[in-house]
C-alpha positions in Angstrom: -102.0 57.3 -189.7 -100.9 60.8 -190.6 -102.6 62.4 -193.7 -100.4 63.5 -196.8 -100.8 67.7 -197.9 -103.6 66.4 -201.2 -105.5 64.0 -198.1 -105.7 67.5 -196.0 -107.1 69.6 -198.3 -109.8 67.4 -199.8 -110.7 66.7 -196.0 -111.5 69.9 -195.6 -113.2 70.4 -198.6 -114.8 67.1 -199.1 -119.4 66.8 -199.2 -119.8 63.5 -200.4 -117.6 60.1 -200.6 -115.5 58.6 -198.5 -111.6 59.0 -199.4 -110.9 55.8 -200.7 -109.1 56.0 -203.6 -111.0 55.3 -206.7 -114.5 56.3 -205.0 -116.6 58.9 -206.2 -116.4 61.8 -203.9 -117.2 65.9 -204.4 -115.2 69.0 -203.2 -116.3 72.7 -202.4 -114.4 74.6 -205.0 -113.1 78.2 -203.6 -111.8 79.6 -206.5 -112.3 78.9 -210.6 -110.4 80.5 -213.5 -110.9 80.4 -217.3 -109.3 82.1 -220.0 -110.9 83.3 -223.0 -110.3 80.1 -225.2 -112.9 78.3 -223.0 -114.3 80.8 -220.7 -116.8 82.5 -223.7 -118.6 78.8 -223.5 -118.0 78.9 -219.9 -120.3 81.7 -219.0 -122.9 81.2 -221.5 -122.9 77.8 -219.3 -123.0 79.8 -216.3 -126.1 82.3 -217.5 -128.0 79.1 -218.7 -127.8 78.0 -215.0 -129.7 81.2 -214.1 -127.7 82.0 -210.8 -127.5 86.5 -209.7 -123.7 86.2 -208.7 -121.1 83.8 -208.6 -121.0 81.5 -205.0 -116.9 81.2 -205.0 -114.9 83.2 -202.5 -112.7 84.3 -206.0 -113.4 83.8 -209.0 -111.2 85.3 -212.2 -111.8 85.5 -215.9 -108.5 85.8 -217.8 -107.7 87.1 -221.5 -104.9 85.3 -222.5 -105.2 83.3 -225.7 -106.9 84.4 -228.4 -104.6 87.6 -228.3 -104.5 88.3 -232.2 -107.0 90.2 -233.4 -107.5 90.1 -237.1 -111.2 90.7 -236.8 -113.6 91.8 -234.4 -114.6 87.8 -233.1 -111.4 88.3 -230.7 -112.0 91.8 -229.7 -115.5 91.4 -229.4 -115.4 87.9 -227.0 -113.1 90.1 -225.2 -116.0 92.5 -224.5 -118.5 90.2 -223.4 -116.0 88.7 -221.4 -115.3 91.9 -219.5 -119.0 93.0 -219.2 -119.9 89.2 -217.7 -117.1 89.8 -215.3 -118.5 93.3 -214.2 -121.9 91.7 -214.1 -121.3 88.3 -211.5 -118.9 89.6 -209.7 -115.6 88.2 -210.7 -112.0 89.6 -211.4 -111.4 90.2 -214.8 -107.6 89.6 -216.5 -107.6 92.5 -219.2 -105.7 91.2 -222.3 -101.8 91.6 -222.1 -101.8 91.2 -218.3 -100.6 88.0 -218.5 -100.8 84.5 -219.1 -104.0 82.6 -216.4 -101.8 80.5 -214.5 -98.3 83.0 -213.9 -100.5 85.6 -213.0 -102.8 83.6 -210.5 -99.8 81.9 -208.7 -98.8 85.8 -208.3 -101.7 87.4 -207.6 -104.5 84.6 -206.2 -103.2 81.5 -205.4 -103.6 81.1 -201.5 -102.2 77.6 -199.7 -104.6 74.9 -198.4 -107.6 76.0 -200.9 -109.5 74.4 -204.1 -108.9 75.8 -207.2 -111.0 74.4 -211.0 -110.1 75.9 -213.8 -111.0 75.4 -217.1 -107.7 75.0 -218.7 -105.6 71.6 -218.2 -102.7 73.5 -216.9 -104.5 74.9 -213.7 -102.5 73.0 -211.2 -99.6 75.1 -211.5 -100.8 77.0 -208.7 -100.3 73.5 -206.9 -96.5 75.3 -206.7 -98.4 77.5 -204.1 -100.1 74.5 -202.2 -103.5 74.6 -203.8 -105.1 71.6 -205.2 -105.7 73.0 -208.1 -107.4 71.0 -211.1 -108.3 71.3 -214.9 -112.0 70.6 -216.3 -114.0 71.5 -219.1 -116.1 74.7 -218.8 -119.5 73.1 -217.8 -117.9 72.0 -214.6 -115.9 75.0 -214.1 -119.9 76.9 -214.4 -121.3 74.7 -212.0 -118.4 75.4 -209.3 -119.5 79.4 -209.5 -122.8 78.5 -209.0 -122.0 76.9 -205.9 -121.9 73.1 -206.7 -119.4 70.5 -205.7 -116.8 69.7 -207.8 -117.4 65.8 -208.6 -113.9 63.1 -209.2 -112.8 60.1 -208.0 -110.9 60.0 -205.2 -107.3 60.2 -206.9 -104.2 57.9 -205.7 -101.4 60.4 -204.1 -98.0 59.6 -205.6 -94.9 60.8 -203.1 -92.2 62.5 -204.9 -89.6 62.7 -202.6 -86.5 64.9 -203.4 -83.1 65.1 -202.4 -80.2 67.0 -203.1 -80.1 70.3 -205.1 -80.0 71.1 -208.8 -76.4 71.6 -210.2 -76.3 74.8 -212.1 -77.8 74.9 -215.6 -80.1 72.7 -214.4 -83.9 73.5 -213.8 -87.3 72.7 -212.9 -88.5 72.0 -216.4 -85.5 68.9 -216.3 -87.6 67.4 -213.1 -90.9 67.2 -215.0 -89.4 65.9 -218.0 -87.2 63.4 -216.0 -90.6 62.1 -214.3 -92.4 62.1 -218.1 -89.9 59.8 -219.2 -90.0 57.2 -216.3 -94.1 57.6 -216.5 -94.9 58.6 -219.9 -98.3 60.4 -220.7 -100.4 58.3 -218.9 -98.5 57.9 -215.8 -100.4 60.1 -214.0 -103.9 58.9 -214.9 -106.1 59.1 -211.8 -103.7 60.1 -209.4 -101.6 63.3 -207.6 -98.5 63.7 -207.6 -97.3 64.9 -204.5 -93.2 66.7 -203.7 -91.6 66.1 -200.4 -88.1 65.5 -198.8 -85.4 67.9 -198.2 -85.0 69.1 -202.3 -88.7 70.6 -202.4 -86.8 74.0 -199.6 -84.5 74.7 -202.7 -87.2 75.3 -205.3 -88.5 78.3 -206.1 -92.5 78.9 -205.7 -92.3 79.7 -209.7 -89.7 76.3 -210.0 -92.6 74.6 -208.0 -95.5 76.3 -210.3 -93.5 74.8 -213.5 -92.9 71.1 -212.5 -96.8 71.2 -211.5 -97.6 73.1 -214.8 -96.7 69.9 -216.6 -97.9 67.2 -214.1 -100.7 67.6 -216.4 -99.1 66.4 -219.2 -98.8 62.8 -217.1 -102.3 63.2 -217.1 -102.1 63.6 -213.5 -106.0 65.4 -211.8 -103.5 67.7 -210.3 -99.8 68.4 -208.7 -99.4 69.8 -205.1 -96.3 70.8 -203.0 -96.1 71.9 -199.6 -96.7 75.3 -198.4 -93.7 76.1 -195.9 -91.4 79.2 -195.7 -90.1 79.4 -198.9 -94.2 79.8 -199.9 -94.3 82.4 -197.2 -91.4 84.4 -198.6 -93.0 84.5 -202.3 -96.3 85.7 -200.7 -94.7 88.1 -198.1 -93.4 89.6 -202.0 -96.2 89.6 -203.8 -97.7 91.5 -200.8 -100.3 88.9 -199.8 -97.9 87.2 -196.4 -101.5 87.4 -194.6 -102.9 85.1 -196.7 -100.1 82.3 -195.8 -100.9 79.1 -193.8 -97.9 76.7 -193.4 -99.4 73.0 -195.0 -97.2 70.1 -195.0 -97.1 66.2 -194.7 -97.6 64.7 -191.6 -94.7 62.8 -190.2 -96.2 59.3 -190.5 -98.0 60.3 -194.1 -98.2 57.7 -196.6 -98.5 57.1 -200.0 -99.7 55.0 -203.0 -96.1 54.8 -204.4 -93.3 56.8 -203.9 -90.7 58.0 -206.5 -87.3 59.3 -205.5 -85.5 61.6 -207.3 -82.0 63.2 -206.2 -82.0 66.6 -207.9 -78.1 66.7 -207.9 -78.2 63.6 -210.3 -80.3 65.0 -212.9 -79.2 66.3 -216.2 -80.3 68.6 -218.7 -83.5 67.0 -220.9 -85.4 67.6 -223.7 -89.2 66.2 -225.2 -88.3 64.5 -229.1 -90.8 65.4 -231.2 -94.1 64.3 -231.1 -94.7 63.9 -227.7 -94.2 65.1 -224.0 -93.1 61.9 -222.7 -90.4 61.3 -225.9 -87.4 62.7 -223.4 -83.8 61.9 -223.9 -80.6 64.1 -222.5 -80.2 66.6 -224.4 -76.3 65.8 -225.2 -77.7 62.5 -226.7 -79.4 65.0 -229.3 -77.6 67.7 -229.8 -75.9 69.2 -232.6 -79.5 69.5 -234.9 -79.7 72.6 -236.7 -82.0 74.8 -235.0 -84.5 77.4 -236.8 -86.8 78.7 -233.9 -86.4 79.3 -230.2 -89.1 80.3 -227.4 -89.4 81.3 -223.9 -92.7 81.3 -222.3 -95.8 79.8 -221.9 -97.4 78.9 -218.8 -94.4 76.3 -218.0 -91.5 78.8 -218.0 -92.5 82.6 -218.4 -91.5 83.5 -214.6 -89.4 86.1 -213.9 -86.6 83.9 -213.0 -86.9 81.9 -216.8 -86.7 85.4 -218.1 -83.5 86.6 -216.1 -81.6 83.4 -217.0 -82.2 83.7 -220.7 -81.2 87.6 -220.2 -77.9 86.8 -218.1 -76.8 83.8 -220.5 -76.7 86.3 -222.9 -74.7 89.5 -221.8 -71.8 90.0 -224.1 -73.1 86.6 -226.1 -75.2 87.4 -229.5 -78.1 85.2 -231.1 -77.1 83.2 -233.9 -78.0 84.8 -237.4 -79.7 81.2 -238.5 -82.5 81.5 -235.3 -85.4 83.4 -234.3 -85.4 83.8 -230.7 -88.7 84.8 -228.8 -90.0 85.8 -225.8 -93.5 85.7 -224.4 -93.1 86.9 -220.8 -95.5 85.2 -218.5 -97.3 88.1 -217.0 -97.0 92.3 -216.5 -95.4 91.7 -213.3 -92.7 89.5 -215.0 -92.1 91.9 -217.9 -92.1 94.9 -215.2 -89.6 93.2 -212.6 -87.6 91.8 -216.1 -87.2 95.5 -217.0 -86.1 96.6 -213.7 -83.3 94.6 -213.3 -82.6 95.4 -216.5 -83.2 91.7 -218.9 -85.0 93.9 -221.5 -82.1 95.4 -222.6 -79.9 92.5 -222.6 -82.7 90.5 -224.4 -83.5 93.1 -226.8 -79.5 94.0 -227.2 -79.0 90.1 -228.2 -81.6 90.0 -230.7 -84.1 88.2 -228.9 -87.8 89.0 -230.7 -89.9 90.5 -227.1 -94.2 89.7 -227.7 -96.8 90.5 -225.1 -97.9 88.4 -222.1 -100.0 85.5 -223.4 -99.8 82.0 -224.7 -99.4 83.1 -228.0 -97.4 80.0 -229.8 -98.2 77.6 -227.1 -101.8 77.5 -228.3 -101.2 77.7 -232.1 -101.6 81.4 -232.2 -98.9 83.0 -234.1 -95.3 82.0 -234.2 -95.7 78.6 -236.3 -92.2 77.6 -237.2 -90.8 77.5 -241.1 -91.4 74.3 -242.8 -89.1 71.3 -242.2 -87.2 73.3 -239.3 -86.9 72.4 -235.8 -88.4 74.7 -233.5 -87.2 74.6 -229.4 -89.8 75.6 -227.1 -90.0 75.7 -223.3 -94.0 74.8 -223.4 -96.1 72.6 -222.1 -97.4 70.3 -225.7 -95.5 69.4 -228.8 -98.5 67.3 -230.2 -98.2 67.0 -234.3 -99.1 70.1 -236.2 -99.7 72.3 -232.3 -97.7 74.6 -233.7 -99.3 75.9 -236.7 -96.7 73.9 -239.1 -97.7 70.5 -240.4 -95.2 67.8 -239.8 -93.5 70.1 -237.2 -90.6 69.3 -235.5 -90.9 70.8 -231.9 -89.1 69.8 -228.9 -89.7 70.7 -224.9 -87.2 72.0 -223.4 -86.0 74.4 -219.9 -84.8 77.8 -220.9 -81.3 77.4 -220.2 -81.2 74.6 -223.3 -83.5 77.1 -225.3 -80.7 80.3 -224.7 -77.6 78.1 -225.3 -79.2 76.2 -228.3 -80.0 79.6 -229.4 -76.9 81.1 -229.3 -75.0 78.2 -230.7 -77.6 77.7 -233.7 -77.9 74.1 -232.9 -79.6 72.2 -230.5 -76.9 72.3 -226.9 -76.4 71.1 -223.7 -76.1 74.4 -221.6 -73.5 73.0 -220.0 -71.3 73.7 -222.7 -71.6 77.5 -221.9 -69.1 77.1 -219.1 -70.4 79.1 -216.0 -74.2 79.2 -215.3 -75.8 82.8 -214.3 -76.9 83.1 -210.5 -80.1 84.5 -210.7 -81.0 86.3 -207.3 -85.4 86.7 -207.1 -86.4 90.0 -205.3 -87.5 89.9 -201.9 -90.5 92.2 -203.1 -91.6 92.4 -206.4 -93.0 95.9 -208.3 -96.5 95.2 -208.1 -99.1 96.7 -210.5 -102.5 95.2 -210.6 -103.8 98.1 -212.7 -104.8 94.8 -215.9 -107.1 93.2 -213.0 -110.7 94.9 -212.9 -112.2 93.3 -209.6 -115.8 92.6 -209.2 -118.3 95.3 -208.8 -121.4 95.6 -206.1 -123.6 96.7 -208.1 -124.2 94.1 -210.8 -127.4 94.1 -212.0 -127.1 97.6 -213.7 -124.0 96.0 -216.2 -125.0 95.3 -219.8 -123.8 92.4 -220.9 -122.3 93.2 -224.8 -122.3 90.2 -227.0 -120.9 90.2 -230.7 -122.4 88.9 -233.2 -120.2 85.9 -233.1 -121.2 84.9 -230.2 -124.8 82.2 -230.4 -127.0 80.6 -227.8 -126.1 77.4 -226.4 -127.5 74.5 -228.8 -130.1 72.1 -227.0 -129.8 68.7 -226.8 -131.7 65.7 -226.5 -132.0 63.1 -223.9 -130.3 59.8 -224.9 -133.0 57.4 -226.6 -133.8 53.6 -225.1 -131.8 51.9 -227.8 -128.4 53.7 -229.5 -128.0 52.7 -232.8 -124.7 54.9 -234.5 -122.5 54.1 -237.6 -118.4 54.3 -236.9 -117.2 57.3 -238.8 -114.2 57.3 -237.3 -111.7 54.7 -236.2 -108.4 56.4 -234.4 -105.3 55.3 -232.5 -103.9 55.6 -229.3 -102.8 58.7 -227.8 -105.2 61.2 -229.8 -105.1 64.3 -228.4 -107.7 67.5 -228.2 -105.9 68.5 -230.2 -106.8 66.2 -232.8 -110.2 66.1 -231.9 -111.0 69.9 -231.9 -107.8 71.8 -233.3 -106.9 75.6 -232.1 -104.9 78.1 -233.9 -105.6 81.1 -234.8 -108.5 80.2 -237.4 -110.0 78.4 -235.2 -109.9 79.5 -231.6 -112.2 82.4 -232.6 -115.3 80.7 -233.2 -115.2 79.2 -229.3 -118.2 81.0 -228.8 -119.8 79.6 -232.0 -120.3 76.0 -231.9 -122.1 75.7 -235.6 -118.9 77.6 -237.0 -116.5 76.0 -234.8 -118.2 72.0 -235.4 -117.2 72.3 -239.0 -113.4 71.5 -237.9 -114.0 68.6 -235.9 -111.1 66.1 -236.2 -110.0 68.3 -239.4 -106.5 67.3 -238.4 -107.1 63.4 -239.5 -110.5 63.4 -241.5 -111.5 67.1 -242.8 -114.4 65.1 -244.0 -115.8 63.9 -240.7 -118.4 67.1 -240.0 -119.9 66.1 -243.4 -119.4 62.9 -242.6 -121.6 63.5 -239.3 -124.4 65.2 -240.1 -125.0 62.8 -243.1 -124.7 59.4 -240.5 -127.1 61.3 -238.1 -126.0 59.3 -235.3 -122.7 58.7 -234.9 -119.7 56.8 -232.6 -116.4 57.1 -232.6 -113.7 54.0 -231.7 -110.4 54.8 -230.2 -107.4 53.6 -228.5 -105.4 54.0 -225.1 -105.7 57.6 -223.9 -108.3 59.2 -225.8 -108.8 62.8 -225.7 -105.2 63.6 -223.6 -104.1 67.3 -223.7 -106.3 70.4 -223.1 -109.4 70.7 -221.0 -111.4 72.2 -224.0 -114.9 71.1 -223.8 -115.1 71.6 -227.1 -113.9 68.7 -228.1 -116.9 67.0 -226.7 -119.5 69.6 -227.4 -118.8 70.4 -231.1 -119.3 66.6 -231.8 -121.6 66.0 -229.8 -123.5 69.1 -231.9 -123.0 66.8 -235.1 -124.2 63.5 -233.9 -122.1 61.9 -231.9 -123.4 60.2 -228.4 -120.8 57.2 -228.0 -117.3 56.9 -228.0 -115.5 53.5 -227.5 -112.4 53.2 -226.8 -109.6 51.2 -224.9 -109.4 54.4 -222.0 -110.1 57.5 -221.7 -108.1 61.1 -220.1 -109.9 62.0 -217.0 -110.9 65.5 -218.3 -112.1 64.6 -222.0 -114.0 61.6 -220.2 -115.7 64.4 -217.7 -116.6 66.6 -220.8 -118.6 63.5 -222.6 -120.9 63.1 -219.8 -121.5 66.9 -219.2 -122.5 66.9 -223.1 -124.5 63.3 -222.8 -122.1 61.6 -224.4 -121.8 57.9 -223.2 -117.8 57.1 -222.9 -117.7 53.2 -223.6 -114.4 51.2 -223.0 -113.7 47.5 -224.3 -113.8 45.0 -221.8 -111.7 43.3 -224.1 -109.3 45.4 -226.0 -108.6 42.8 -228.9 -112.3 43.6 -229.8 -110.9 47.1 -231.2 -109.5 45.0 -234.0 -112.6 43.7 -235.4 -114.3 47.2 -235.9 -113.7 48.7 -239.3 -114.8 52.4 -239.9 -118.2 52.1 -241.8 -119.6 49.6 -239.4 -123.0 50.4 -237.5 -122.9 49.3 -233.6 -126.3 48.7 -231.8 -126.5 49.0 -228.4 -129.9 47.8 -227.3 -131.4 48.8 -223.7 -128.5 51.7 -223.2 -130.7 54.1 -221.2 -132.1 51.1 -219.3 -129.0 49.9 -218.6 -127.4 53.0 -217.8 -130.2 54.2 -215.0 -130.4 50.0 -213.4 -126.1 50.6 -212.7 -125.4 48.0 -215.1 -121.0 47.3 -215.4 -121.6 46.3 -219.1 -123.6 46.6 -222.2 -123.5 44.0 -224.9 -122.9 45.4 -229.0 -123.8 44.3 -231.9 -121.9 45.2 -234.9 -123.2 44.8 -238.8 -121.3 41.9 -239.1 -123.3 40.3 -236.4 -120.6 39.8 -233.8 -121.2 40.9 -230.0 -118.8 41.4 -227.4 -119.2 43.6 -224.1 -118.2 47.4 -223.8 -117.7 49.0 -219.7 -120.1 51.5 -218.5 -117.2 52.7 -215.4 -119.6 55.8 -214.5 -120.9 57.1 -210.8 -125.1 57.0 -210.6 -124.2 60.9 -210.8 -122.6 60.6 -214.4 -125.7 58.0 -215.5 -128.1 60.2 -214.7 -126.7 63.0 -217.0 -126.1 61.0 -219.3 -129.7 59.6 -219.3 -130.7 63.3 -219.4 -128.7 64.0 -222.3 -126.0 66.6 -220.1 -125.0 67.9 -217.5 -127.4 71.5 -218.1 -130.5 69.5 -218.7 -130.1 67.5 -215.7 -129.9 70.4 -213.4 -132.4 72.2 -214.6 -134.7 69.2 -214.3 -133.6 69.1 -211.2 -133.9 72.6 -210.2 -137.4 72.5 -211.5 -138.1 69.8 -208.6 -136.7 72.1 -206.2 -133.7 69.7 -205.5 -130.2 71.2 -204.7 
């Protein structure tokens, strides 16, 4: 039997497993990325490793978040960041060059090769055919060292396409069709993988947008095919030698396959609070609207720019609403100016802001109280935005322009005829934000602010756990919940005593105090813990306060990954009605849990203080038990370094 495009790369990149679905196995990782909200952590990972140079054939450190400077924390993580790039030898994304993802599918992306990254939205450049996949940082270290990137084998979902997308229609209306069918958790474990006749009318940028949000599925990563349409976007970029045609075979199969006739679809929209909360956007329109965006990693492409600036030539905004742009990338705001969208933009009263995430991640443009706020990003999780008891909804840019200009939430439809937007053969290159790496390294200073602290040490995990339940949550919390951004916050990344003090401020401000006072501490969740961002730090600044078990009724792949890289032991109920009979206050004992751990025990038994027992899952590869058993991911290797082990 044929292999699928996902089956072919990993078999070329596979060291270890077998490609059963489900099995451990480990890839060779030829390129990483992080951006400066994780990558500070990142590379003090990467130095505690003690490797001369990174081992990737790329590797790229962006600037794209934490873009505001009020202080010098921002300015001064920006420097190290630059001076870490000039010293291992990686590219280096100068702030206001763009946002990671737009300006790796431009400038990096090549067909048929790996990609980590630690940000959860690195499988847009699965538009490019890369499997491309989000971890925390620790991994994302590891992989520039040289090591294997370590998953299960995921299931491969077929999404076959038909048809073509009717005009005022777009890519961001595939991804949200597919949300609401699979919800948030659709995608758990698994692929998803475009074929069929509709993929040759997407753009490489269309493509980059519906994988951008396979993440929020919960998908390990999103890949299309690389065929001629891929070939065209690299021959403009300037980079046609690095194309290698990578399809399906014929007689390819798949776990499941979706179908989805493009033609058919309709203009959607995300409801607040949730990516997955998607209705047509007729059935809600009419809501007053306060705020409107463009950007973000999902839709910041040239061609999401153009369509905005085309709907509104000789049309005006509405007095009531702020409308914003964050262009995705240099290249898109150069190309945008070129063809002349600036003015049209500008003309129209659209608000322009530099190339970054910006809103997206909490920093800047939180929306006025009680007002709805339309965005074309990736997340509309409670209070993302900056605003508590926000009222953000998801949507493709044409909605976002039309809403925009009627002052109410609209199906673009209603504009009459849609703009054709032509893409240039050849874009206006100018690579003049990407420093590459250096040959002589080992003469580079590396500059770190004062901000910036040492790694904290942790301990290996004792023979018997015994931790009181400071927190008790529901289903569906989010990093975001766990270790909030914003532009308070996302400075101290590089600080994990400053940054600790928020943990889970967005449901318990008290739980840091909480923490320390317990000493050891476990939290209990429900379906879906720790969805949303890659950020390791919502593993690492609790495990700094105490925590070394959560138990929950499942985990997200890449918040599960993070525990174990920081020793903490990710516990799920073998029977979930045993989530009802744990009150927050109560201390669980878990005798034996190293033991257990190291002899590949399925189960360990608990003991709460009421004296009831009942059985919690230990799903974990001997890999993940030994970290654990070591206390993380760092101490493990360098135990194992130390025994001269690879």
């Amino acid at each position: 039997m044929g292999l699928n495009v996902t089956e072919k790369i990993i078999a070329a990149h596979i060291v270890e497993g077998q490609m059963s679905p489900g099995q451990p196995i480990a890839i060779k990782i030829d390129q990483t990325l992080t951006q400066d909200a994780t990558g500070t952590m990142a590379y003090l990972e990467f130095e505690a490793i003690g490797i001369d140079r990174v081992q990737t054939e790329l590797s790229v450190s962006y600037v794209d978040h934490n873009l505001i400077q009020s202080d010098f924390r921002n300015a001064d993580d920006h420097r190290f960041l630059q001076s870490i790039a000039a010293r291992y030898g990686l590219y280096f994304s100068k702030p206001g060059n763009g946002i990671c993802h737009q300006v790796h599918l431009e400038r990096f992306a090549v067909p048929g090769k790996t990609l980590l990254g630690s940000d959860s939205h690195t499988p847009t450049a699965g538009g490019c055919g890369m499997l491309a996949i989000g971890a925390g940082g620790l991994d994302v270290a590891m992989a520039m060292a040289g090591q294997p990137f370590h998953l299960n084998m995921p299931e491969v979902i077929g999404v076959h396409l038909t048809g073509e997308l009717r005009p005022w229609v777009s890519a961001k209306d595939v991804i949200l069709e597919l949300l609401r069918q699979l919800t948030v958790k659709g995608g758990v474990g698994k692929v998803m993988e475009y074929f069929g006749p509709g993929v040759k009318t997407l753009s490489v940028t269309d493509r980059g947008a519906i994988a951008n949000l396979g993440t929020e599925l919960g998908a390990t990563s999103t890949v299309f095919p690389s065929d001629e349409v891929t070939k065209g976007f690299l021959m403009g970029q300037e980079r046609q030698d690095q194309w290698v045609e990578l399809v399906a075979d014929p007689d390819a199969s798949y776990s499941r396959i979706i179908e989805i006739d493009l033609s058919s679809l309709e203009p959607m929209i995300a409801c607040p609070s949730s990516p997955d909360n998607v209705k047509k956007v007729k059935d809600v329109a009419g809501k007053p609207v306060s705020q409107v965006i463009i950007g973000s990693c999902a839709n910041s492409s040239l061609r999401d720019i153009m369509v905005a600036a085309k709907a509104l030539e000789n049309r005006s905004i509405h007095r009531d609403v702020s409308f914003e742009i964050n262009p995705g990338s240099r290249q898109v705001l150069e190309n945008a100016d070129i063809q002349g969208a600036l003015r049209s933009l500008i003309h129209a009263g659209a608000r322009i802001h530099q190339c970054g995430c910006l809103g997206c991640i909490g920093m800047g443009q939180a929306p006025a109280t009680d007002t709805i706020s339309l965005r074309t990003f990736t997340r509309n999780f409670p209070g993302r935005s900056g605003t508590k008891n926000d009222k953000v909804y998801l949507c493709s840019p044409e909605t976002a322009v039309a809403s925009a200009i009627k002052g109410v939430i609209t199906d673009p439809t209603e504009l009459g005829d849609a703009p054709t937007v032509e893409l240039p053969e050849s874009y206006v290159i100018n690579d003049s934000g990407i420093i590459p790496p250096t040959e002589d390294t080992e003469t580079v200073e590396i500059i770190r602010g004062p901000n910036i602290k040492p790694l904290p040490e942790f301990e290996p995990l004792p023979e018997d756990l015994e931790a009181e339940v400071v927190l008790k949550v529901e289903d569906n919390i989010t990093t975001d919940h766990i270790m909030p951004a914003g532009s308070k916050i996302l400075p101290l990344r590089s600080n994990v005593p400053a940054i600790s003090q928020y943990v889970f401020s967005a449901i318990d401000p008290s739980f840091p105090e909480r923490a320390k006072k317990a000493g050891t501490v476990m939290v209990v969740g429900g379906e879906n813990y720790g969805q949303g961002s890659s950020r390791e730090h919502a593993a690492l600044a609790p495990r700094y306060l105490g925590v070394r078990a959560k138990l929950v009724k499942s985990f997200a792949r890449i918040h599960k990954a993070n525990l174990i890289n920081f020793g903490i032991v990710p516990l799920t109920f073998e029977n979930p009605d045993d989530y009802d009979r744990i009150e927050q206050g109560d201390t669980l004992t878990i005798p034996g849990i190293r033991k257990a751990l190291l002899s590949g025990a399925k189960s360990v038994t608990v003991r709460d203080s009421k004296g009831n027992t009942f059985q919690a899952r230990l799903d974990l590869s001997d890999r993940d038990r030994y970290i654990l058993a070591a206390g993380g991911l760092l101490n493990w290797v360098k135990a194992e370094l130390s025994k001269g082990a690879t």
